[in-house]
PDB file of N, CA, C and O in Angstrom:
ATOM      1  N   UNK A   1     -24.869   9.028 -24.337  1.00  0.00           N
ATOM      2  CA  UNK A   1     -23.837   9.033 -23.333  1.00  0.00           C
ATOM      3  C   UNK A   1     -22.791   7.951 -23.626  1.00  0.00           C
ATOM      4  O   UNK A   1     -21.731   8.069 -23.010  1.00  0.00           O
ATOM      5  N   UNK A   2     -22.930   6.830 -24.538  1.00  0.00           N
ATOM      6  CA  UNK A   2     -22.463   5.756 -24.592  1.00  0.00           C
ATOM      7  C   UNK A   2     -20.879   6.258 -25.298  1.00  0.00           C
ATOM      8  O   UNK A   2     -19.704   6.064 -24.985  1.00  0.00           O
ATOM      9  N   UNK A   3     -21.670   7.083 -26.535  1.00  0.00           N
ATOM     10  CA  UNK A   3     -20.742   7.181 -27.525  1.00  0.00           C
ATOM     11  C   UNK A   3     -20.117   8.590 -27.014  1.00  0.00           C
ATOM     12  O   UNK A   3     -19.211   8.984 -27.749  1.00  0.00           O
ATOM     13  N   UNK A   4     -20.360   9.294 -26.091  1.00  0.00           N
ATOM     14  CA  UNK A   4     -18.954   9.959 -25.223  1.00  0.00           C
ATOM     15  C   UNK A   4     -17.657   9.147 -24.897  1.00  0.00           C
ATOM     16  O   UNK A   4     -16.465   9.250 -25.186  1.00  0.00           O
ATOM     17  N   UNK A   5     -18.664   8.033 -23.941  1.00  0.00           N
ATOM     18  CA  UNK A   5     -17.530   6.772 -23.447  1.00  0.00           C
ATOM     19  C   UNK A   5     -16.533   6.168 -24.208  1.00  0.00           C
ATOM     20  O   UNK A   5     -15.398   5.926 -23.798  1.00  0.00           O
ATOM     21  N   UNK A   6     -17.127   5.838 -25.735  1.00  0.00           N
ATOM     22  CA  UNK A   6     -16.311   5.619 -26.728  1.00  0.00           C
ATOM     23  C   UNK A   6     -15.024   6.541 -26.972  1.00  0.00           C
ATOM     24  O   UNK A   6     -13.864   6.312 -26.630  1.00  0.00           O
ATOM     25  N   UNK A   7     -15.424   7.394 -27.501  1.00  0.00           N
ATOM     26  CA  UNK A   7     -14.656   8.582 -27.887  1.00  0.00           C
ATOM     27  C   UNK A   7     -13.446   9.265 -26.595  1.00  0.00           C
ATOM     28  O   UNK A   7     -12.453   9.991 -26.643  1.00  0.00           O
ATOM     29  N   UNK A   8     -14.090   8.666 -25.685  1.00  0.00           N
ATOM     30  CA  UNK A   8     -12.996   9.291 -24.864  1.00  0.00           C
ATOM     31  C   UNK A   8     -11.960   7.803 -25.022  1.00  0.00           C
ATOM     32  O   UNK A   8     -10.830   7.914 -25.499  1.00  0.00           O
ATOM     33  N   UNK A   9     -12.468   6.533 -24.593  1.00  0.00           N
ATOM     34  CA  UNK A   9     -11.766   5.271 -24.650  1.00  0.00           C
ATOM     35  C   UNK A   9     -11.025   5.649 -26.051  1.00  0.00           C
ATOM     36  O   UNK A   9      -9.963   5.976 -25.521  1.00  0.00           O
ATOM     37  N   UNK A  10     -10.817   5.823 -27.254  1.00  0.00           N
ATOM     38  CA  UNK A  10     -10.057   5.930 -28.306  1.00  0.00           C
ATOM     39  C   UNK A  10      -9.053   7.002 -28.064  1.00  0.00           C
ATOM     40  O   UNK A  10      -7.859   6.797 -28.282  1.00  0.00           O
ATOM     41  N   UNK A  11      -9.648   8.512 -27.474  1.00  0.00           N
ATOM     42  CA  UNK A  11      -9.073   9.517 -27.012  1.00  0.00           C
ATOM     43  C   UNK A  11      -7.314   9.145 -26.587  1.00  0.00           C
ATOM     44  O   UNK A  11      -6.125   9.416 -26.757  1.00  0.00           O
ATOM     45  N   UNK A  12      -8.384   8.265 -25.879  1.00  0.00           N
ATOM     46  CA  UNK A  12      -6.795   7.345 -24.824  1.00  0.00           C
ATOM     47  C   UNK A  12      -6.377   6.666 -25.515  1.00  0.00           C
ATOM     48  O   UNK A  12      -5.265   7.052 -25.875  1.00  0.00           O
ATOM     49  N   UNK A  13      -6.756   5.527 -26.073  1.00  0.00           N
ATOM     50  CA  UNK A  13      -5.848   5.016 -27.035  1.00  0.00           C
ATOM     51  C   UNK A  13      -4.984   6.102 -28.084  1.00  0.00           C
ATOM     52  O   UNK A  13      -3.801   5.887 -28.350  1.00  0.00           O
ATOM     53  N   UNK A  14      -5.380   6.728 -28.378  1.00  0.00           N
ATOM     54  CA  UNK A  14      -4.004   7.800 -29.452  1.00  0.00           C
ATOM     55  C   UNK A  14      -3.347   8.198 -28.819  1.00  0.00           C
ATOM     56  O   UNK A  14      -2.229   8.260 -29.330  1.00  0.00           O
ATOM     57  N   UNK A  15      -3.439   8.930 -26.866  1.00  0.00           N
ATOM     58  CA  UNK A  15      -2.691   9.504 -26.266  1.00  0.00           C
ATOM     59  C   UNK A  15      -1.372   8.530 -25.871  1.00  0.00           C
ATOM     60  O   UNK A  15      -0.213   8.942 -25.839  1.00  0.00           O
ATOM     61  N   UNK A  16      -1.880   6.877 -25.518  1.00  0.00           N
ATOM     62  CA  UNK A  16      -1.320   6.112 -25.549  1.00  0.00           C
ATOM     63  C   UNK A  16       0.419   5.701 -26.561  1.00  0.00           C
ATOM     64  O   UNK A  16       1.587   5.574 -26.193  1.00  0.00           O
ATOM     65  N   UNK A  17      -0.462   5.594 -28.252  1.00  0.00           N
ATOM     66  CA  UNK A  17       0.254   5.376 -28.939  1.00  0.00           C
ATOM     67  C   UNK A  17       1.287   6.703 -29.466  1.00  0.00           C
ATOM     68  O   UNK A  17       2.190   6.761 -30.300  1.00  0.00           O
ATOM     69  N   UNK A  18       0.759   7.563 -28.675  1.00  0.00           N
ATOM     70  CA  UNK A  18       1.792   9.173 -28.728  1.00  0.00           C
ATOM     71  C   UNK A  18       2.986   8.808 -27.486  1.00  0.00           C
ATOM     72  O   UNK A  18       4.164   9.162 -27.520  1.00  0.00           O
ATOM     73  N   UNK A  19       2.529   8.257 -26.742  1.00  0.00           N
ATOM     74  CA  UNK A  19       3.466   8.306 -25.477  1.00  0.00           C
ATOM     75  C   UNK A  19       4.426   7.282 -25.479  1.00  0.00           C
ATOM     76  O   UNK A  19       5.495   7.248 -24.871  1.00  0.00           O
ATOM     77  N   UNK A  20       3.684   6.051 -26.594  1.00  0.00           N
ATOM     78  CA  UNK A  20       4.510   4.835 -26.728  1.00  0.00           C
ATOM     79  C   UNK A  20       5.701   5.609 -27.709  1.00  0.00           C
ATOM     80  O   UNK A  20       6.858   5.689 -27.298  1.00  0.00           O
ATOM     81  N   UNK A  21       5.230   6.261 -29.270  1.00  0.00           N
ATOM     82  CA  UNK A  21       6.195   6.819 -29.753  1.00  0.00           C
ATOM     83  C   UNK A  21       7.761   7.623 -29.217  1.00  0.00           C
ATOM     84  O   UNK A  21       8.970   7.446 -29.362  1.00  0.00           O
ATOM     85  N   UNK A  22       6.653   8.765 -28.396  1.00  0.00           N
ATOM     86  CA  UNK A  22       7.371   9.640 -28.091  1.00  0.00           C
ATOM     87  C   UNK A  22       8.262   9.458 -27.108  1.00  0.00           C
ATOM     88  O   UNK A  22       9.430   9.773 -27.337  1.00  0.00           O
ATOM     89  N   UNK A  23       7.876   8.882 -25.740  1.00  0.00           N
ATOM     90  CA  UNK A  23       8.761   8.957 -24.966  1.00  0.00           C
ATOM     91  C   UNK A  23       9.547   7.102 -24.611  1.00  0.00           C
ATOM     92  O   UNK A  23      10.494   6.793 -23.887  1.00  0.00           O
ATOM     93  N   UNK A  24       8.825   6.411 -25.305  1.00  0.00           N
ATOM     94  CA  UNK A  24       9.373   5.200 -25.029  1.00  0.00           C
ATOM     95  C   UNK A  24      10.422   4.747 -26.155  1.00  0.00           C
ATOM     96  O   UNK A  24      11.382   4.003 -25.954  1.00  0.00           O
ATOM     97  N   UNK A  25      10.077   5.310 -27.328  1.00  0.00           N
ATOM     98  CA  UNK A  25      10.834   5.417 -28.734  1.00  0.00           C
ATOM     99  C   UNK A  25      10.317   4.423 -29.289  1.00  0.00           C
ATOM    100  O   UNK A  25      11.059   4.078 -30.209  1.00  0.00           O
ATOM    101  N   UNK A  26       9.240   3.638 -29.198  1.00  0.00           N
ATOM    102  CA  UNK A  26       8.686   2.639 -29.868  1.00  0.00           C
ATOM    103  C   UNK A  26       8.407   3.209 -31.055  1.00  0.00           C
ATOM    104  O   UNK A  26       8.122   4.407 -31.056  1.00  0.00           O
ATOM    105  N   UNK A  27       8.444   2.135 -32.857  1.00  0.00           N
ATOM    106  CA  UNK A  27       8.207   2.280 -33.374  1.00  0.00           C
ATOM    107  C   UNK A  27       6.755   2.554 -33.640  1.00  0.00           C
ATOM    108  O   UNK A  27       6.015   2.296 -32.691  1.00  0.00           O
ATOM    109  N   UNK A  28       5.983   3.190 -35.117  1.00  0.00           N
ATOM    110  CA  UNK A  28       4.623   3.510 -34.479  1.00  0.00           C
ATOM    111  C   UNK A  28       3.678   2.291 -34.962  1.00  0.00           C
ATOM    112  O   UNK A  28       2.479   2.338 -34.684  1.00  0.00           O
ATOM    113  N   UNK A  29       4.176   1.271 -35.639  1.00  0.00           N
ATOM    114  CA  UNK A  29       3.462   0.239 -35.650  1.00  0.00           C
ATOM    115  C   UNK A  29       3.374  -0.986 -34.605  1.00  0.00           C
ATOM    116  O   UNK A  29       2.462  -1.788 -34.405  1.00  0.00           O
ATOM    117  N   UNK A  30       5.098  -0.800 -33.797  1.00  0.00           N
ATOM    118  CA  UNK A  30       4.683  -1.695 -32.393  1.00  0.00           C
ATOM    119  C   UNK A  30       3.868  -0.784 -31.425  1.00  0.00           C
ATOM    120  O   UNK A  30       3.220  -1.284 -30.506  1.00  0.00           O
ATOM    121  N   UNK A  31       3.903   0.389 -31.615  1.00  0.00           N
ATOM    122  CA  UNK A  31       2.982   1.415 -30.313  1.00  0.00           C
ATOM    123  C   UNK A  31       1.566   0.749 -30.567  1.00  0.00           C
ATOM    124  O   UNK A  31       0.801   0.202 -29.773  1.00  0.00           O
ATOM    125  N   UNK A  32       1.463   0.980 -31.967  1.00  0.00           N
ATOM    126  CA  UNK A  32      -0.090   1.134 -32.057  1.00  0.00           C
ATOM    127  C   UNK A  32      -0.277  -0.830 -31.722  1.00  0.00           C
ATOM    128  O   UNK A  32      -1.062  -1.162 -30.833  1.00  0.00           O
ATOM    129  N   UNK A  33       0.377  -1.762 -32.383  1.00  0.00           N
ATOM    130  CA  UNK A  33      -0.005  -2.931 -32.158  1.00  0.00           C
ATOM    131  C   UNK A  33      -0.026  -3.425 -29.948  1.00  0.00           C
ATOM    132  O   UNK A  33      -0.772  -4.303 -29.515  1.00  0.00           O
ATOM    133  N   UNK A  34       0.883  -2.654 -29.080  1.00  0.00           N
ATOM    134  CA  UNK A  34       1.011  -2.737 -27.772  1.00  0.00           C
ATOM    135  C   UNK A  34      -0.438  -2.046 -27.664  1.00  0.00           C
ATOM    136  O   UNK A  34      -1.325  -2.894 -27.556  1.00  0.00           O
ATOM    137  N   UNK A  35      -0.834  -0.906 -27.667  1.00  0.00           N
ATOM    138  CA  UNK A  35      -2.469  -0.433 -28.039  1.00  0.00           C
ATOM    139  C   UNK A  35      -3.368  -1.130 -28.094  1.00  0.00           C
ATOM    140  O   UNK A  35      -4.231  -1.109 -27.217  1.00  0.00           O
ATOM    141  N   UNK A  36      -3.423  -1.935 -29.126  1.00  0.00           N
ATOM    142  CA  UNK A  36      -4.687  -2.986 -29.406  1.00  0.00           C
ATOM    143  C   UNK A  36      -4.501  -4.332 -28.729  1.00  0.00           C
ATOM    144  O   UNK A  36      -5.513  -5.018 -28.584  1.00  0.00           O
ATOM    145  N   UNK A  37      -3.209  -4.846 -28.250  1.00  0.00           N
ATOM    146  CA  UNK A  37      -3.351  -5.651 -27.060  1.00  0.00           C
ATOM    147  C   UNK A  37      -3.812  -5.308 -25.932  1.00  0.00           C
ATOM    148  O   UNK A  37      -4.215  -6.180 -25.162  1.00  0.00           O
ATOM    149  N   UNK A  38      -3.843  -4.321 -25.680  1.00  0.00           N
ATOM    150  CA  UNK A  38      -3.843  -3.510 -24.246  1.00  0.00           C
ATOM    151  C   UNK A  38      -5.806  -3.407 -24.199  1.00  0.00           C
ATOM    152  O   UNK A  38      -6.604  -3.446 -23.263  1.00  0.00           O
ATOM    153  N   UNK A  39      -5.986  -3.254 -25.817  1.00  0.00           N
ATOM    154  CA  UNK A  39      -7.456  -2.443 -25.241  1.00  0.00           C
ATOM    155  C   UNK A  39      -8.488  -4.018 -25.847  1.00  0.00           C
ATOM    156  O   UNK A  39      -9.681  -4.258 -25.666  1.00  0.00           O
ATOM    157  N   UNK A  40      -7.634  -4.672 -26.439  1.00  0.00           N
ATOM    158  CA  UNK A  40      -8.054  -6.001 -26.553  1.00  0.00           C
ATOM    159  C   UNK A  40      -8.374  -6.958 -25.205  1.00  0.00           C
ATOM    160  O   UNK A  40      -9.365  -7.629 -24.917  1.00  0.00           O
ATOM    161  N   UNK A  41      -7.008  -6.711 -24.460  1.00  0.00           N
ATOM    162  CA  UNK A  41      -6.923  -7.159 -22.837  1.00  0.00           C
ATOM    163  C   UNK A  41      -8.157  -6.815 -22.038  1.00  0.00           C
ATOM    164  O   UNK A  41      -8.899  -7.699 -21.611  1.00  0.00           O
ATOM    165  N   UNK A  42      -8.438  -5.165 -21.779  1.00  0.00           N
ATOM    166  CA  UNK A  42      -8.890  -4.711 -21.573  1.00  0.00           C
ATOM    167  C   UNK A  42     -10.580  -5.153 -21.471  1.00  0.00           C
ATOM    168  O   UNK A  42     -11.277  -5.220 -20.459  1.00  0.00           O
ATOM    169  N   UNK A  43     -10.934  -5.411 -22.842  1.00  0.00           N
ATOM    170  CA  UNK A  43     -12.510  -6.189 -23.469  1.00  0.00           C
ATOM    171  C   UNK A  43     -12.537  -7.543 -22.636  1.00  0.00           C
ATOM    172  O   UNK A  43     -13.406  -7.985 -21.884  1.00  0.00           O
ATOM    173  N   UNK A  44     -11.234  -8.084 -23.037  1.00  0.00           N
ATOM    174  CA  UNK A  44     -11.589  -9.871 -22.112  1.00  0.00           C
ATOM    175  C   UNK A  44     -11.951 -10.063 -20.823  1.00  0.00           C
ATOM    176  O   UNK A  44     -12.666 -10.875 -20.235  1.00  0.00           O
ATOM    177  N   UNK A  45     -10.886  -8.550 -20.331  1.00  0.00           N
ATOM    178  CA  UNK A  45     -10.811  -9.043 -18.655  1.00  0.00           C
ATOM    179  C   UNK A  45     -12.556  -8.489 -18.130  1.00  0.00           C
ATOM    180  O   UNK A  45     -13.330  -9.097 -17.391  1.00  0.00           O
ATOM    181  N   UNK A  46     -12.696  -7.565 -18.610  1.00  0.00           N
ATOM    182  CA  UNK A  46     -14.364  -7.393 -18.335  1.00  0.00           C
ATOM    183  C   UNK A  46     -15.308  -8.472 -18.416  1.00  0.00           C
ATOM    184  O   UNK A  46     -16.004  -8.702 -17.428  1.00  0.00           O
ATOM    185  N   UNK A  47     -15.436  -9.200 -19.509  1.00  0.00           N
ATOM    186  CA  UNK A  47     -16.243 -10.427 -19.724  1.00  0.00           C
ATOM    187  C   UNK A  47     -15.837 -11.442 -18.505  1.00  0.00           C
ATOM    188  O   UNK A  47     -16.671 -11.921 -17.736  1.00  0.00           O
ATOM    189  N   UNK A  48     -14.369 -11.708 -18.443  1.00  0.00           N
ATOM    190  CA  UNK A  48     -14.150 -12.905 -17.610  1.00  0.00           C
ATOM    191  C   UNK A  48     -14.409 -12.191 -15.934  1.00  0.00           C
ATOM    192  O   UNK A  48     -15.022 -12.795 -15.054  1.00  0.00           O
ATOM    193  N   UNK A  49     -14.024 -11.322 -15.824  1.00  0.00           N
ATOM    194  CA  UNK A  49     -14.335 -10.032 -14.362  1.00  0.00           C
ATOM    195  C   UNK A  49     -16.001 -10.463 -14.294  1.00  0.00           C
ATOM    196  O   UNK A  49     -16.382 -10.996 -13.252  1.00  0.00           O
ATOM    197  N   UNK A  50     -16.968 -10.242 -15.372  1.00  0.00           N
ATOM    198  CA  UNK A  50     -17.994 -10.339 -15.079  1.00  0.00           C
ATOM    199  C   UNK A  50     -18.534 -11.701 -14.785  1.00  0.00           C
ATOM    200  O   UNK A  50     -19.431 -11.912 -13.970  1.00  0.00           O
ATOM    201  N   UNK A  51     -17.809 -12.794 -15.645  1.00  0.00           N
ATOM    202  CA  UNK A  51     -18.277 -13.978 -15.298  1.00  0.00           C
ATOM    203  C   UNK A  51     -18.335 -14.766 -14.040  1.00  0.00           C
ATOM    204  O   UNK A  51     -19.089 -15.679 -13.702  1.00  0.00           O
ATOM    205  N   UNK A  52     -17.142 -14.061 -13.305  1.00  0.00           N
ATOM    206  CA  UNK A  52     -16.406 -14.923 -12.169  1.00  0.00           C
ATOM    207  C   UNK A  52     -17.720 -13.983 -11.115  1.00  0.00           C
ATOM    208  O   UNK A  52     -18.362 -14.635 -10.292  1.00  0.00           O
ATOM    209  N   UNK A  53     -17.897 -12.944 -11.226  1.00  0.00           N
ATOM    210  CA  UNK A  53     -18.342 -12.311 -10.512  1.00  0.00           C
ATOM    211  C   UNK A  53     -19.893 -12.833 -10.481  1.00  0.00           C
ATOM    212  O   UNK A  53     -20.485 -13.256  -9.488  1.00  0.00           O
ATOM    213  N   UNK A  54     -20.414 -12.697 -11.836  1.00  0.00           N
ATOM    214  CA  UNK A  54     -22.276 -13.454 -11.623  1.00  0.00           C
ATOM    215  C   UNK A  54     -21.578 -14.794 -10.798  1.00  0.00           C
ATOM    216  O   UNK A  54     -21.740 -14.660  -9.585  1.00  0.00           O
ATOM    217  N   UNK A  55     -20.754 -16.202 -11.205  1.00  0.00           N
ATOM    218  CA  UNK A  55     -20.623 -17.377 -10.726  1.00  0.00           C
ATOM    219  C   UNK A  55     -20.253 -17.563  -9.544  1.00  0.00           C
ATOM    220  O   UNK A  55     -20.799 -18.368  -8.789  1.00  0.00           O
ATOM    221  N   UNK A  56     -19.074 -16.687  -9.176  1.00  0.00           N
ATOM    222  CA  UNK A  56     -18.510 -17.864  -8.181  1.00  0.00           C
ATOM    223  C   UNK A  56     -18.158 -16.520  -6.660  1.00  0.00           C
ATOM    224  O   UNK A  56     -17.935 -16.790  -5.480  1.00  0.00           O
ATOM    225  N   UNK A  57     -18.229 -15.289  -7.252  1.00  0.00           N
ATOM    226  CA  UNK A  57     -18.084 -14.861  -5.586  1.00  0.00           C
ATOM    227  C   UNK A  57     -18.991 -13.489  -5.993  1.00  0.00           C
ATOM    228  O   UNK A  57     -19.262 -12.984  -7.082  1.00  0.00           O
ATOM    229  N   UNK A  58     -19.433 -13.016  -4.167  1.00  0.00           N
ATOM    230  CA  UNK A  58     -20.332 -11.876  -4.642  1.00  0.00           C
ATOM    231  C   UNK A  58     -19.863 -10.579  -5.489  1.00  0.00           C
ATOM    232  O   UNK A  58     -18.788 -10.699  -6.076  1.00  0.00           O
ATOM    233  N   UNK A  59     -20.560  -9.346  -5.613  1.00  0.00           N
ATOM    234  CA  UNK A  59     -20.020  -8.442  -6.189  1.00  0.00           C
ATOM    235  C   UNK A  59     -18.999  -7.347  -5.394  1.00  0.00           C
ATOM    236  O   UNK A  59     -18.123  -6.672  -5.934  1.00  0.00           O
ATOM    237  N   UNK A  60     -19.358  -7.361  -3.966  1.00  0.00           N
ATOM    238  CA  UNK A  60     -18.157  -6.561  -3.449  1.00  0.00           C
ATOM    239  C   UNK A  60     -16.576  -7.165  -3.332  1.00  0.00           C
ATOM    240  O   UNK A  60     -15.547  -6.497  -3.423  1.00  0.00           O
ATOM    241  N   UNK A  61     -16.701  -8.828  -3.070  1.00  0.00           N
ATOM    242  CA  UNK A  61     -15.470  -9.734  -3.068  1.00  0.00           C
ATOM    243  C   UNK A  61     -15.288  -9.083  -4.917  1.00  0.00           C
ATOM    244  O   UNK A  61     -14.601  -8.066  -4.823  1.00  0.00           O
ATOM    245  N   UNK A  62     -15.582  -9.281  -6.135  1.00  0.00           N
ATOM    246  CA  UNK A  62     -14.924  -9.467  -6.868  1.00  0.00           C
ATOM    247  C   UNK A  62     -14.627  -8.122  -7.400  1.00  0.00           C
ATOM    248  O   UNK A  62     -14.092  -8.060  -8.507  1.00  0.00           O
ATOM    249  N   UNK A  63     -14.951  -6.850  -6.648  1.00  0.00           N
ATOM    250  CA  UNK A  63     -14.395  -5.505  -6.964  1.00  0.00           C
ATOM    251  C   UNK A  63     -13.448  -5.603  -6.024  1.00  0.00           C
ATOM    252  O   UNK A  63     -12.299  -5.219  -6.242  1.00  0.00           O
ATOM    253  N   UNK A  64     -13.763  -6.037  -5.074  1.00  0.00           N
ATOM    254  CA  UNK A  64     -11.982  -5.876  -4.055  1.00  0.00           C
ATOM    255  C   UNK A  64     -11.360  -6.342  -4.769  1.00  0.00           C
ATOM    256  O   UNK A  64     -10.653  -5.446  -5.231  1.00  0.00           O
ATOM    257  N   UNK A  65     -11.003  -7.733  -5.455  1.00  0.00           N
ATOM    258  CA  UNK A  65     -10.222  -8.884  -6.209  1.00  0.00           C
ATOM    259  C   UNK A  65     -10.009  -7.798  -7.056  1.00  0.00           C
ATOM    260  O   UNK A  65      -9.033  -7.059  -6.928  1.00  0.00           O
ATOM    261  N   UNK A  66     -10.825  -7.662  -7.878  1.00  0.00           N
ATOM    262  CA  UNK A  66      -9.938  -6.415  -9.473  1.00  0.00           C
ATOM    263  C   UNK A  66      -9.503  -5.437  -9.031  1.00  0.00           C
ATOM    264  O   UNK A  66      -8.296  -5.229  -9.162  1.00  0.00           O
ATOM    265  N   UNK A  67     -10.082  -4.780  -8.558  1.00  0.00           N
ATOM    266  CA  UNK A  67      -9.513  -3.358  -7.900  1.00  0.00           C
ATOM    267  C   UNK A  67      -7.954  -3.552  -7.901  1.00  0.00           C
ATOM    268  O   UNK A  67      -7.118  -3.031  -8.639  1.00  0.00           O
ATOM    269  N   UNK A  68      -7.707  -4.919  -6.323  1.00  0.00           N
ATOM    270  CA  UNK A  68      -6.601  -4.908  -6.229  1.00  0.00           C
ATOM    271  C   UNK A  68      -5.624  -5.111  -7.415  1.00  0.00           C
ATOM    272  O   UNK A  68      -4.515  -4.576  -7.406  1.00  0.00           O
ATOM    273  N   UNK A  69      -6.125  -6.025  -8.608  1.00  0.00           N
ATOM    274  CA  UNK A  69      -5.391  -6.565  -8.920  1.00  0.00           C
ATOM    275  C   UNK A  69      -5.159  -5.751 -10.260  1.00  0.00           C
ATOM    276  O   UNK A  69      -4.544  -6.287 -11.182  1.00  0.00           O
ATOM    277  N   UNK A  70      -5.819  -4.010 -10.417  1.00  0.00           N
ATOM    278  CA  UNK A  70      -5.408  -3.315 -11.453  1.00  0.00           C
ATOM    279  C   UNK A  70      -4.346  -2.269 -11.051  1.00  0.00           C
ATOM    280  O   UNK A  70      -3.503  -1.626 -11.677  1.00  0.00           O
ATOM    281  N   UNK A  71      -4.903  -2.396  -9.138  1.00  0.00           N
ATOM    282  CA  UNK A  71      -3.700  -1.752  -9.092  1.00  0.00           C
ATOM    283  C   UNK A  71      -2.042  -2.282  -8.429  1.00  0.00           C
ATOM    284  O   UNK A  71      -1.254  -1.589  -7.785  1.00  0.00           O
ATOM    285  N   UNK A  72      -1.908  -3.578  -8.812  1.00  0.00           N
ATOM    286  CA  UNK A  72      -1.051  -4.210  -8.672  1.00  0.00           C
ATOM    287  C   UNK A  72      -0.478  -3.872 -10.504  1.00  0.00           C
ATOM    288  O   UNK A  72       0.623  -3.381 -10.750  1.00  0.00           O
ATOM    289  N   UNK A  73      -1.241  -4.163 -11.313  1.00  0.00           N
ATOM    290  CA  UNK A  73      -1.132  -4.249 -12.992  1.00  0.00           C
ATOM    291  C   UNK A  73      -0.705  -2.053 -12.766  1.00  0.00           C
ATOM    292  O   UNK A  73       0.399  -1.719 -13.196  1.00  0.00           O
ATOM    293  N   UNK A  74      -1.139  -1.499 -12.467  1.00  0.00           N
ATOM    294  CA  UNK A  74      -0.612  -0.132 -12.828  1.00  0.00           C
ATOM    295  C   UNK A  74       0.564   0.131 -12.073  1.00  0.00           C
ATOM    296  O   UNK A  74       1.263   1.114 -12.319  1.00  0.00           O
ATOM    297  N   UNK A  75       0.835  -0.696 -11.151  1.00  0.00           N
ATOM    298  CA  UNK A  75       2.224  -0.557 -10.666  1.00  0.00           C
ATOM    299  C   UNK A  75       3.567  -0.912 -11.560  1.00  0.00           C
ATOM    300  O   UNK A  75       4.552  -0.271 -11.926  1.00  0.00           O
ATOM    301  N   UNK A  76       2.971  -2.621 -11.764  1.00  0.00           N
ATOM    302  CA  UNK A  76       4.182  -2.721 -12.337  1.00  0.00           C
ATOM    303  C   UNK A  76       4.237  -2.681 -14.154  1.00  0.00           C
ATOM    304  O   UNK A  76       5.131  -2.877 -14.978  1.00  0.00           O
ATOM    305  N   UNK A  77       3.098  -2.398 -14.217  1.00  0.00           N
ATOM    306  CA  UNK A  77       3.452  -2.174 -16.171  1.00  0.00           C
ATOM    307  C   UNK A  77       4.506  -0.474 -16.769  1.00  0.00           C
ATOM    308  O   UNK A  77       5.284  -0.233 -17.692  1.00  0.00           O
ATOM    309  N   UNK A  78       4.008   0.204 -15.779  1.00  0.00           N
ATOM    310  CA  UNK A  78       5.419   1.113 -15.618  1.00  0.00           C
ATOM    311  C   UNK A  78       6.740   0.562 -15.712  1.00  0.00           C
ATOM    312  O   UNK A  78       7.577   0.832 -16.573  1.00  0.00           O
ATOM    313  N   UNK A  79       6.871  -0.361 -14.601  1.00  0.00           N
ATOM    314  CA  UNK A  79       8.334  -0.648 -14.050  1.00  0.00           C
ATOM    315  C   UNK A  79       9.006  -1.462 -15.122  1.00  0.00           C
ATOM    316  O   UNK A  79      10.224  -1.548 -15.272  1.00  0.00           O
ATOM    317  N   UNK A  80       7.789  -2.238 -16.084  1.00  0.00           N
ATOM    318  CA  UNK A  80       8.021  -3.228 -17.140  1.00  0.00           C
ATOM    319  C   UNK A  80       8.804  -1.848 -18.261  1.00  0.00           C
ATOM    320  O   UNK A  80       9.980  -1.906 -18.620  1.00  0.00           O
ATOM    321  N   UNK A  81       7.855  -0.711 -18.649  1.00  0.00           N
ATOM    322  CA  UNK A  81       8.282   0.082 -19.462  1.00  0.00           C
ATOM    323  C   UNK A  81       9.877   1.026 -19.197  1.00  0.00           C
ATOM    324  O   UNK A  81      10.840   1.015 -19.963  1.00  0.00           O
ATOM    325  N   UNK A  82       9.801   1.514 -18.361  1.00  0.00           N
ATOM    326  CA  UNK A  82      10.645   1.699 -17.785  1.00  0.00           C
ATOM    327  C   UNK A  82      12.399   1.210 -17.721  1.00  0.00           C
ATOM    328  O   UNK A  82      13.371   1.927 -17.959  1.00  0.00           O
ATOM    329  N   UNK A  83      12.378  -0.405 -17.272  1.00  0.00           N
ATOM    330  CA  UNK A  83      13.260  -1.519 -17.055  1.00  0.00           C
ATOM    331  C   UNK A  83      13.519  -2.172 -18.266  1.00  0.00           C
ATOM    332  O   UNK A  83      14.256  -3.157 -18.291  1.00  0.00           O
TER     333      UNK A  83
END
């Protein structure tokens, strides 16, 4: 089941670096390099998400905290692309 999860996570990453090409006009080596920050980001904020969460507040406080704060991040990383 793991390596579904994978395969779809990469899935997205190519759909990504298609959308960076295509509709943003990014070249395809800054698409793909915005990509691997993104899914690089992605790896950290889990580790540090998890850390804060075993340490310092329970687990429903620190899914409210991310929750909110991915969908504050899917709001405005549009408006960034976009603008």
């Amino acid at each position: 089941m793991n390596a579904f999860e994978n395969i779809a996570f990469l899935a997205c990453a190519v759909n990504l670096v298609s959308y960076f090409t295509g509709v943003t006009h990014m070249d395809i080596s800054e698409a793909a390099n915005t990509v691997t920050n993104y899914m690089g980001t992605a790896f950290l904020l889990t580790l540090f998400g998890g850390f804060i969460s075993d340490s310092y507040v329970n687990r429903f406080k620190s899914c409210v905290i991310f929750s909110f704060l991915e969908l504050v991040v899917s709001i405005v990383i549009p408006l960034f692309i976009l603008y």
